[in-house]
C-alpha positions in Angstrom: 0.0 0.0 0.0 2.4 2.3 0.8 4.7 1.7 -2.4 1.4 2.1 -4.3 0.9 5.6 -2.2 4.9 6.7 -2.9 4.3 6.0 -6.8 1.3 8.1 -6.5 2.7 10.8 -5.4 6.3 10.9 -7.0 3.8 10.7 -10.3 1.3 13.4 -9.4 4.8 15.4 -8.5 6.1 14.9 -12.4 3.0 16.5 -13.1 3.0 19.1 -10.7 2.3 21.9 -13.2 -0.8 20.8 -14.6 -2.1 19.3 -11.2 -1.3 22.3 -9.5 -3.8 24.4 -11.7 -6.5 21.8 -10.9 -6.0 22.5 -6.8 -6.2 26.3 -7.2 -9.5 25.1 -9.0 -10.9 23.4 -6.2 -9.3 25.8 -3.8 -11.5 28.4 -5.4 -14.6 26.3 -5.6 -13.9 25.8 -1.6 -13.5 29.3 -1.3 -16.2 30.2 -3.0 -18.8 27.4 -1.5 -17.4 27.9 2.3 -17.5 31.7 1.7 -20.7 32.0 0.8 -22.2 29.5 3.9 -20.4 31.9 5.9 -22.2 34.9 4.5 -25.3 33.7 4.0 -24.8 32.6 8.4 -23.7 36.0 9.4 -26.2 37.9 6.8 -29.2 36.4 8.2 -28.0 37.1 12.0 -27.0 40.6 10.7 -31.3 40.6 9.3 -32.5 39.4 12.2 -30.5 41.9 14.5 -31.6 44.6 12.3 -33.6 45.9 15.5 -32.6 44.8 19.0 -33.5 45.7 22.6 -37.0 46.1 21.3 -39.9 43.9 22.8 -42.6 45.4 20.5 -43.3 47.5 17.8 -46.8 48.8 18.1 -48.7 50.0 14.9 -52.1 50.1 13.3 -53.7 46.7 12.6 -52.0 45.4 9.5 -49.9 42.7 8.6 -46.9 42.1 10.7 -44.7 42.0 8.1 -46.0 45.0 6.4 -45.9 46.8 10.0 -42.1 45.5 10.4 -41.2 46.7 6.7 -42.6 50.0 7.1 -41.2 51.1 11.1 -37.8 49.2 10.9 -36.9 49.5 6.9 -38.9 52.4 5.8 -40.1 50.0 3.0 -44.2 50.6 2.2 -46.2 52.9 4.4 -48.4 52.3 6.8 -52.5 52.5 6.3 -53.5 54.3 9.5 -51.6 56.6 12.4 -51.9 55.7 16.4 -53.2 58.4 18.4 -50.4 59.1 21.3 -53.1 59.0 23.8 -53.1 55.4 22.8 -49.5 55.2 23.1 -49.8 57.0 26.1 -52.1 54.1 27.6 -49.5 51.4 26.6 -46.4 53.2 28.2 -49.0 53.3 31.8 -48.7 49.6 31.5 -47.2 48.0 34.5 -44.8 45.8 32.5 -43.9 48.4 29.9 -40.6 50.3 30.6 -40.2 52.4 27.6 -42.1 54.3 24.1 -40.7 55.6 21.7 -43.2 57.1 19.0 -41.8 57.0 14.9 -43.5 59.2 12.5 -42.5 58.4 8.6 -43.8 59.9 5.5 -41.8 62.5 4.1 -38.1 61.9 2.4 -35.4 63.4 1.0 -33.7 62.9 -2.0 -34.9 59.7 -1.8 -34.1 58.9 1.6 -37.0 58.5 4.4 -37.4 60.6 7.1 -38.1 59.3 10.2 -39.0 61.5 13.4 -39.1 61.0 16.3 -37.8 61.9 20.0 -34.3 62.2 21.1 -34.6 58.8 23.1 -34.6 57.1 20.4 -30.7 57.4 20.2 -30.5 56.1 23.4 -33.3 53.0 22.9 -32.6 51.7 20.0 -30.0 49.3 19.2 -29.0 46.7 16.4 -27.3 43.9 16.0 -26.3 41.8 19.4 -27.5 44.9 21.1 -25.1 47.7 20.2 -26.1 51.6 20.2 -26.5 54.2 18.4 -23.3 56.1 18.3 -22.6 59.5 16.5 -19.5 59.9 14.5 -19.9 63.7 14.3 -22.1 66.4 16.2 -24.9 65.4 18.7 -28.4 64.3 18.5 -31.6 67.0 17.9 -32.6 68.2 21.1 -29.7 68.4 22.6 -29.4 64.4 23.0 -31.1 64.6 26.7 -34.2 62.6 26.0 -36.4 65.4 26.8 -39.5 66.8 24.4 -39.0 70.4 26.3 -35.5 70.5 24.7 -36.6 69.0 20.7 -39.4 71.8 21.4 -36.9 74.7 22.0 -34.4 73.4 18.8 -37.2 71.5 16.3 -35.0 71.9 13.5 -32.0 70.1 13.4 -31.6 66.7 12.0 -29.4 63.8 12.5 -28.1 61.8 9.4 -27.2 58.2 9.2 -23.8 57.4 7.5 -25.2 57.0 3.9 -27.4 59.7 3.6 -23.9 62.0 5.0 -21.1 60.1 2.7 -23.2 59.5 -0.8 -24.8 63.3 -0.3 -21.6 64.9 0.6 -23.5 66.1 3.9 -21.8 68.3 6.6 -22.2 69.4 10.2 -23.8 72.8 9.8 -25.4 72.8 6.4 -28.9 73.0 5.5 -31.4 70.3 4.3 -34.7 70.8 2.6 -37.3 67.7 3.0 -39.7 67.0 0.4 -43.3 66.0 1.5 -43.8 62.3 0.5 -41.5 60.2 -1.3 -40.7 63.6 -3.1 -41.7 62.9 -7.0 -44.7 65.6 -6.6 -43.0 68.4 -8.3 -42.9 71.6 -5.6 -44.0 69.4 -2.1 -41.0 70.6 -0.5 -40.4 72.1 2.5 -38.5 74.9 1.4 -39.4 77.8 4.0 -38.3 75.5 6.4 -34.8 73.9 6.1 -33.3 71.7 8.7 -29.6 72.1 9.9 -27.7 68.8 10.3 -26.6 68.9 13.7 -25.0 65.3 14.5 -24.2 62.5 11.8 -24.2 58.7 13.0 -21.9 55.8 12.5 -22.2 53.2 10.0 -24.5 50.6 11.3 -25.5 48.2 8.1 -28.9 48.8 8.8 -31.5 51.3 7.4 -30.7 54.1 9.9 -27.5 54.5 7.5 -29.9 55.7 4.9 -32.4 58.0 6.8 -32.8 61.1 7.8 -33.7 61.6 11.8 -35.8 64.5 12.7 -37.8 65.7 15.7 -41.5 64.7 16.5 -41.7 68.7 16.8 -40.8 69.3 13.5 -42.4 66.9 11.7 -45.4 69.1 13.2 -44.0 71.9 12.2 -43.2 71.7 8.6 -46.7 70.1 8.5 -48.6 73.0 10.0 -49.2 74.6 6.8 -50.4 72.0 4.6 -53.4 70.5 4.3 -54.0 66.9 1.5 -51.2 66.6 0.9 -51.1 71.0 -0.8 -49.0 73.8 1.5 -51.9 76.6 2.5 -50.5 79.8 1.4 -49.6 82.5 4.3 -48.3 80.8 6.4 -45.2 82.3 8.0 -42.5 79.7 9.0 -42.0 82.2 12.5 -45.6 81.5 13.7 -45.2 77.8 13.0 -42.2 77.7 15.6 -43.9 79.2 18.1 -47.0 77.0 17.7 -47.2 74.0 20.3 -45.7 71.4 18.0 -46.7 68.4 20.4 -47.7 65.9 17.6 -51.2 64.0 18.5 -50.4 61.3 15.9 -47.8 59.1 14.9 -47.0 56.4 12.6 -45.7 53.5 15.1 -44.0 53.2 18.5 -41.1 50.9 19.6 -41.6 49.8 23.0 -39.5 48.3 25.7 -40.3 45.8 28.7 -38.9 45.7 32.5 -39.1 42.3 31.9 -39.4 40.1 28.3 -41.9 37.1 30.3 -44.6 39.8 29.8 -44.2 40.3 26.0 -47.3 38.1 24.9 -49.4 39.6 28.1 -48.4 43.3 26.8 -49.0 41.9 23.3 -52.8 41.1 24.1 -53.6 44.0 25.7 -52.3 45.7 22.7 -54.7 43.8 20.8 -57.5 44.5 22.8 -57.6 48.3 23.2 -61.0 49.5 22.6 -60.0 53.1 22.0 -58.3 52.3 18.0 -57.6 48.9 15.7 -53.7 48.3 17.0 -51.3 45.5 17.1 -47.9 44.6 18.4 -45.6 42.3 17.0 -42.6 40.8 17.9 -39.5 42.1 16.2 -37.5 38.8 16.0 -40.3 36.5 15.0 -41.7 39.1 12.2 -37.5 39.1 10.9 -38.1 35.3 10.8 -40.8 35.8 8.5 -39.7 37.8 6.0 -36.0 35.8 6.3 -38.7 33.3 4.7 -39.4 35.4 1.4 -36.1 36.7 1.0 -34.2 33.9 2.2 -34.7 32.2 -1.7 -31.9 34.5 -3.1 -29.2 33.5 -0.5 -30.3 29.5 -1.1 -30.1 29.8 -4.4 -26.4 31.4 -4.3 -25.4 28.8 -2.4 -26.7 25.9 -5.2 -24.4 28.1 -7.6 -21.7 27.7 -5.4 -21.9 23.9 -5.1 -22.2 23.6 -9.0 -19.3 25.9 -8.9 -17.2 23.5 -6.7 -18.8 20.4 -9.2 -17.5 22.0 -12.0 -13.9 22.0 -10.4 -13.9 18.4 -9.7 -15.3 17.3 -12.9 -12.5 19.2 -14.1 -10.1 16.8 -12.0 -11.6 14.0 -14.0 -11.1 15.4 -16.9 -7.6 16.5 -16.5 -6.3 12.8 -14.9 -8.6 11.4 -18.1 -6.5 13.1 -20.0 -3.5 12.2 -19.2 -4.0 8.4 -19.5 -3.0 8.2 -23.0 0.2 9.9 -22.3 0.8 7.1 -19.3 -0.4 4.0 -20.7 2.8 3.3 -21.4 4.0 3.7 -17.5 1.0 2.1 -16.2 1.4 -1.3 -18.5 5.3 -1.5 -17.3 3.8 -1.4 -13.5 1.5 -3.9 -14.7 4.4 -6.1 -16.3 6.4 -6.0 -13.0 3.4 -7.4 -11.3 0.9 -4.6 -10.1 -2.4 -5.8 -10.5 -5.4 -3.8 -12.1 -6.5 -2.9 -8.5 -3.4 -1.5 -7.5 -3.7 0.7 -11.1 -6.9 1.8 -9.9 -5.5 2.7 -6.4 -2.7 4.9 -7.3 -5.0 7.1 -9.8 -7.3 7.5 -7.4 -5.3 8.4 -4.5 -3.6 10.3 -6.6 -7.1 12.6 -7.6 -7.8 12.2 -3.9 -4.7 13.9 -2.9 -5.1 16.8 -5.5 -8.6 17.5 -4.0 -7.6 17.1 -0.7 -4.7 19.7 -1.1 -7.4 22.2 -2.9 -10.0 21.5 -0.1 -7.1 22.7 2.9 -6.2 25.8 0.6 -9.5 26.6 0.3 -9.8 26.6 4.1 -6.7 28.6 4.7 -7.9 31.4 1.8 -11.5 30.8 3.2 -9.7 32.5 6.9 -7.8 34.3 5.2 -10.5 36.1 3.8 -12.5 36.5 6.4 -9.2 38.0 8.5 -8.3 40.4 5.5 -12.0 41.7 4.7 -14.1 41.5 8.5 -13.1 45.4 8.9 -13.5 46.6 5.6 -17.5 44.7 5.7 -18.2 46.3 9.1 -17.1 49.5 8.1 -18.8 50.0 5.0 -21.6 47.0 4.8 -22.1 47.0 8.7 -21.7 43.1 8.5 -19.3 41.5 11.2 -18.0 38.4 9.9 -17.6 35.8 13.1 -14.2 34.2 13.0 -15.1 31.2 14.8 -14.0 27.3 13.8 -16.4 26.1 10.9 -19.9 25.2 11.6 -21.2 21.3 11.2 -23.1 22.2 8.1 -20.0 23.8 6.6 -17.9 20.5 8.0 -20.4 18.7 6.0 -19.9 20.5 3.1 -16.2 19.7 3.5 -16.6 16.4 3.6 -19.1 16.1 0.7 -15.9 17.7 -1.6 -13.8 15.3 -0.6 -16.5 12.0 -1.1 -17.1 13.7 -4.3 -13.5 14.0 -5.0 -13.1 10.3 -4.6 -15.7 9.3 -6.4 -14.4 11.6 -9.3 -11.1 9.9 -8.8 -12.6 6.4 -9.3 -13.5 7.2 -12.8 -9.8 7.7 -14.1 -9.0 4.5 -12.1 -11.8 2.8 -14.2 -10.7 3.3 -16.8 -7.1 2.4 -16.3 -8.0 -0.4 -14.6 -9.7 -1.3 -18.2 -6.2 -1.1 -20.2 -5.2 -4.5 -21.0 -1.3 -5.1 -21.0 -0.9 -5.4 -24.6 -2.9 -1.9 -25.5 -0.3 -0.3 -22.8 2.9 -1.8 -24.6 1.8 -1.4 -28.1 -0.4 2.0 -27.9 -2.3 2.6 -31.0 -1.2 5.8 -33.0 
């Protein structure tokens, strides 16, 4: 066995060149099919940590999905407001700890604009529970968490690291909003810009690519217009000075001293008499809709195993192809006595080795990788690769490469286990 193995190996290394195009092939394919498990891993904890720290999310009665799409990625819009005196009955629950009313609608430049009150900054959080944190300036408001202090200073605004980097936005310049998603030509908000007054860190979730006002100034550049149409004479002055406490809003996250109570909160939710609301669960809604988006990621992952198929058919093809040249060396090991099974064993130990040595390159690239690229997909994608030892579906996928492999390598071994003694010495032209 082991002179069969030695022969193997001393012939594989004659051939090193050729052979050693075929491992970077299923290197690659390794890469590529580990690579992608990994991603598709840390993506879906990445989309289910697109909220954290939040029990509920309260809205009007609607589809949970729709409700999630709408409050967490600004995706849709929602079909009826909340009145705050209902939100203000669910924060005098004995298990809630927190509220924090959203109000979308408007946009600009094709961002969303969410308002809201300077706690948010403080309450929300994403991924395994990580804040808020402002790379330049300071929240609206003063960042105290206080309505009295969004009152005094309703017009600044606090953008997340998209809206800042692809805009070319700076601390201290102006921003006009648009009313709606914008496309109605003239339903801006021109006689009332905003000044950008903080800008937030990256996060890899849609706060990167919205625009964070005040609760008071979503009233305020609202004031004036009525369906949707800006009433003319209004002065921008008078507005401030109105009270801009808003008495709708479009959803509220909310917050529990203690998480046992989340279906109990849930019910009561459901059973307010005063308007048609819901609550749902963040993490079981993002389970959901993993469900109807998931389809792209599984389906990248099929290409990626036809990928790494592709690679060891090509290891087939290239030991296939080099029978005619070695007929002649495999008949003289059959004339000094190897038998047809020992033929078969040293071609298919050697394809086994070749896949083998692509499969533990592809591993080391595979780390190397994720080593070389974890900062560069945090800071711009928000997506922290885990460096951790692999998973037993990706140890599974290892070992169906290398069952595959050997089964590829059994075909060359066929075959030369088929070459009689006298086609080896006397090899047709």
């Amino acid at each position: 066995m082991k002179a069969m193995l030695f022969l193997a190996a001393r012939s594989a290394w004659a051939r090193r060149g050729t052979l050693s195009l075929v491992v970077l092939s299923v290197a690659l394919s390794t890469l590529l099919l580990l690579g992608v498990e990994r991603l598709r891993g840390d993506v879906r904890q990445s989309f289910s940590q697109s909220v954290s720290g939040t029990d509920l999310i309260v809205g009007a009665r609607t589809g949970p999905i729709q409700l999630l799409l709408y409050t967490v990625f600004r995706v849709g819009g929602a079909t009826h407001n909340i009145r705050m005196d209902s939100l203000k009955a669910i924060a005098q629950h004995r298990a809630v700890a927190w509220v924090v009313p959203v109000s979308l609608g408007d946009s600009h430049r094709g961002y969303p604009v969410l308002a809201t009150t300077p706690e948010y900054f403080d309450r929300f959080h994403y991924g395994d529970r990580q804040p808020l944190v402002l790379s330049q300036g300071r929240p609206f408001g003063g960042g105290h968490g206080h309505g009295d202090a969004a009152q005094a200073e309703p017009f600044g605004c606090v953008l997340g690291a998209d809206v800042a980097e692809v805009l070319g936005y700076r601390l201290g310049q102006s921003v006009v909003l648009s009313h709606g998603d914008g496309v109605i030509p003239g339903a801006e908000h021109g006689d009332q810009p905003f000044t950008v007054v903080g800008i937030l860190r990256r996060t890899g979730t849609p706060v990167d690519r919205t625009v964070h006002i005040s609760l008071q100034a979503m009233q305020a550049i609202h004031m004036d217009w009525m369906a949707g149409v800006p009433i003319p004479g209004a002065k921008p002055q008078e507005l401030r000075a109105a009270d801009l406490h808003p008495h709708e809003v479009t959803a509220a996250l909310v917050g529990l001293k203690n998480r046992v109570a989340v279906f109990a909160v849930q019910r009561a939710v459901a059973e307010m008499s005063e308007e048609p609301l819901m609550a749902v669960l963040p993490g079981v809604a993002l389970d959901e809709l993993w469900q109807v988006v998931g389809a792209g990621e599984r389906a990248l992952l099929g290409v990626s195993a036809l990928v790494a198929v592709v690679s060891l058919m090509g290891l087939v093809a290239v030991v296939l192809a080099g029978l005619n040249e070695r007929r002649r060396e495999l008949a003289v090991l059959r004339a000094l006595g190897a038998a047809p099974r020992h033929i078969w064993l040293i071609l298919a130990a050697e394809g086994m080795g070749v896949a083998a040595l692509g499969v533990g390159l592809g591993v080391a690239l595979t780390a190397a990788a994720i080593v070389g690229g974890r900062a560069w997909l945090q800071t711009h994608y928000g997506l922290g690769l885990s460096m951790a030892a692999p998973t037993s579906t990706q140890w599974a996928m290892l070992a169906a490469i290398l069952g595959a492999a050997w089964v590829a390598s059994l075909i060359p071994g066929w075959r030369a286990y088929r070459l009689s003694l006298a086609d080896g010495l006397t090899p047709r032209c």
